[in-house]
Structures are given as C-alpha cells and as structure tokens.
C-alpha positions as CSV (number, residue, x, y, z in Angstrom):
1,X,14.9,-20.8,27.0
2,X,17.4,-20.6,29.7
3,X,17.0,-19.3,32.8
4,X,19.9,-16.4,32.3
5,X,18.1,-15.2,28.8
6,X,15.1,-15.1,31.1
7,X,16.7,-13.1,34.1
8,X,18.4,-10.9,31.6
9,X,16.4,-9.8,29.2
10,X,13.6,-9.3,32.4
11,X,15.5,-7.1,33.3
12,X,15.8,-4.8,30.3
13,X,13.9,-1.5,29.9
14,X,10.2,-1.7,29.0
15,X,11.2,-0.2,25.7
16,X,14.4,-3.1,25.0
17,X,11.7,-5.4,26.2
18,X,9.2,-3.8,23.8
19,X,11.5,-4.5,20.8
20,X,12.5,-8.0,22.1
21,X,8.3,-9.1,22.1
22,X,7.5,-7.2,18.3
23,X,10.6,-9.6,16.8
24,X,10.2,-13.0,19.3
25,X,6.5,-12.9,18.4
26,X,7.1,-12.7,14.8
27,X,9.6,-15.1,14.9
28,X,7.1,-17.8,16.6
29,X,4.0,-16.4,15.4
30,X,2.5,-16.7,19.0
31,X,1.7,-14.2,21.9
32,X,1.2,-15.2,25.3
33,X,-1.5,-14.2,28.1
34,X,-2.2,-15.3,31.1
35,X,-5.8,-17.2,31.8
36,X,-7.7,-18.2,34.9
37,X,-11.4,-18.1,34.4
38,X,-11.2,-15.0,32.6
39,X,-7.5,-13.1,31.0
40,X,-5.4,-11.5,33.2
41,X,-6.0,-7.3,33.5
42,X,-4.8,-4.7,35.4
43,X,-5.1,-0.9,35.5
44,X,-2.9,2.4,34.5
45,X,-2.5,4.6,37.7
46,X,-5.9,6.6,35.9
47,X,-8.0,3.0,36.4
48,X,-7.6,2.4,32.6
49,X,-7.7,-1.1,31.4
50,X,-4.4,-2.9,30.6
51,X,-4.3,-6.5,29.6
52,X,-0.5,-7.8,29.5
53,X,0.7,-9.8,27.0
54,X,4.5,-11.4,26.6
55,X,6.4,-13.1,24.0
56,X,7.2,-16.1,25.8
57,X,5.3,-18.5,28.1
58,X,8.1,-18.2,30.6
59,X,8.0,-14.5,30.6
60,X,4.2,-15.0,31.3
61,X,4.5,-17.8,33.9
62,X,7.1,-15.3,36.1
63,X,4.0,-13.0,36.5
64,X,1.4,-15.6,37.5
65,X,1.4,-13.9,41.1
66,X,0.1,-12.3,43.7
67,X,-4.4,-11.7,42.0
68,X,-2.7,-13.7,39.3
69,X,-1.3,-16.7,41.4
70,X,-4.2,-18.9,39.5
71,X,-3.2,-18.0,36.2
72,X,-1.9,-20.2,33.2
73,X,0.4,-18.9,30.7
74,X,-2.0,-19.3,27.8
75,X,-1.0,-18.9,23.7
76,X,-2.6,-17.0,21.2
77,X,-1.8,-17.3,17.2
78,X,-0.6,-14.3,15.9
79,X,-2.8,-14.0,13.7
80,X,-6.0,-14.1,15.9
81,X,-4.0,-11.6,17.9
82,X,-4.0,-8.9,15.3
83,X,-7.3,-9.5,13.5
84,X,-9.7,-10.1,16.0
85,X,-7.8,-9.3,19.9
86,X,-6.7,-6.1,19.2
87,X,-9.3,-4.3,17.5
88,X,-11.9,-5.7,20.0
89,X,-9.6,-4.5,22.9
90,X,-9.3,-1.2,20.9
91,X,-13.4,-1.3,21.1
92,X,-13.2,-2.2,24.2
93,X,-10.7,1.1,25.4
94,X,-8.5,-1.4,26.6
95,X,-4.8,-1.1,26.2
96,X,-2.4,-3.7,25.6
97,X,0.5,-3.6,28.4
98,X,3.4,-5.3,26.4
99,X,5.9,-7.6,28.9
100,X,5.0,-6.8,32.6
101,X,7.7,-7.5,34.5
102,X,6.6,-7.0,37.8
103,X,7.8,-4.0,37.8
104,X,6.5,-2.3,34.4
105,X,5.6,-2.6,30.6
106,X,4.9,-0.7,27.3
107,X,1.9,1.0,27.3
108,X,0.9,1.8,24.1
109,X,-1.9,2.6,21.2
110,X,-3.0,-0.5,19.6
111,X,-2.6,1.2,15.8
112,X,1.0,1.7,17.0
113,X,1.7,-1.9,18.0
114,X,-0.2,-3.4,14.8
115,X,1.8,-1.2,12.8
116,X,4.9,-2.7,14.2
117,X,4.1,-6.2,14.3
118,X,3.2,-5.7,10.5
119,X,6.4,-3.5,10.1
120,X,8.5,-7.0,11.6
121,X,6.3,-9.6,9.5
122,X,7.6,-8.0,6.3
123,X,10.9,-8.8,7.1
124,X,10.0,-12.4,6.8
C-alpha cells in the first residue's frame, strides 16, 4: 500500500471506510487487530466494549498509540474471524468497532457485519 491510499482512504467517512474493510477483507481473506499481551479494546461513550478491527495492517499500525503504543498489528483468517471471534465477542456483549481512525469507526451488531461479509464472499 502506498502511503496516499493510506492517508486517503483514512480519511473517508466511517461508513466509506465500513465498505472499504467488508470488500478489502474479502479480497485477502484476513482481518487485522491489534495485540500486546491481550487485544486491543476500548469503550462506546456508555462504557460498552468495542474491539477495533481494520482491513489492513497499516491501517492497524496507524492506531498503535497513545494505551495502544505497545501494540502489534496482528492478522486473523477470515474465517476464524466469523466462525469463532464473532460469535464469542457476541457472547461476550462486545462490539466490533470496524476501522478506528483515531477519530471514529462503525459500530455495529455482529449479525449485521456477518451478514455482509457473507453478502461480499458470494461474489467470489
């Protein structure tokens, strides 16, 4: 990736940057978190769990800052990521927060974002 795809498409609304993970991920089959001794998570203004997740390691790397300074971009299969993250997370009542930017991310039900990933994996 260069680093003008990076800085633009950082710079997209959470929902462009929504659409841009569902079809990157399907694409490479991979989802990126970020990993120090435990994954990365952060809270909703209501002290909900969120645990980010982008569609690139760079994307990842740019917000390995600040709590996360120690953190390692870190890939999971997609496949893992749908069969046994998500529903656990779901279990867990915690929400996936799709491409933190720093600044924000799509929050969204984890039924919603399976559908879509499985929506996008047809196409191939």
């Amino acid at each position: 990736m260069n680093n003008k795809e990076i800085e633009v498409v950082s710079k997209l609304p959470a929902s462009k940057r929504y659409e841009y993970f569902i079809k990157k991920v399907a694409d490479f089959e991979k989802v990126w978190g970020l990993l120090d001794v435990g994954w990365a998570i952060s809270e909703d203004d209501n002290g909900n769990s969120l645990m980010p997740f982008w569609p690139k390691k760079e994307f990842a790397n740019l917000c390995a800052v600040d709590e996360w300074k120690n953190y390692k971009a870190e890939q999971i299969e997609l496949e893992d990521f749908m069969q046994e993250w998500l529903p656990s997370m779901k279990k867990d009542g915690i929400k996936p927060s799709i491409f933190w930017n720093n600044v924000d991310s799509a929050v969204l039900d984890i039924d919603t974002l399976i559908l879509d990933l499985e929506d996008e994996l047809k196409k191939y």
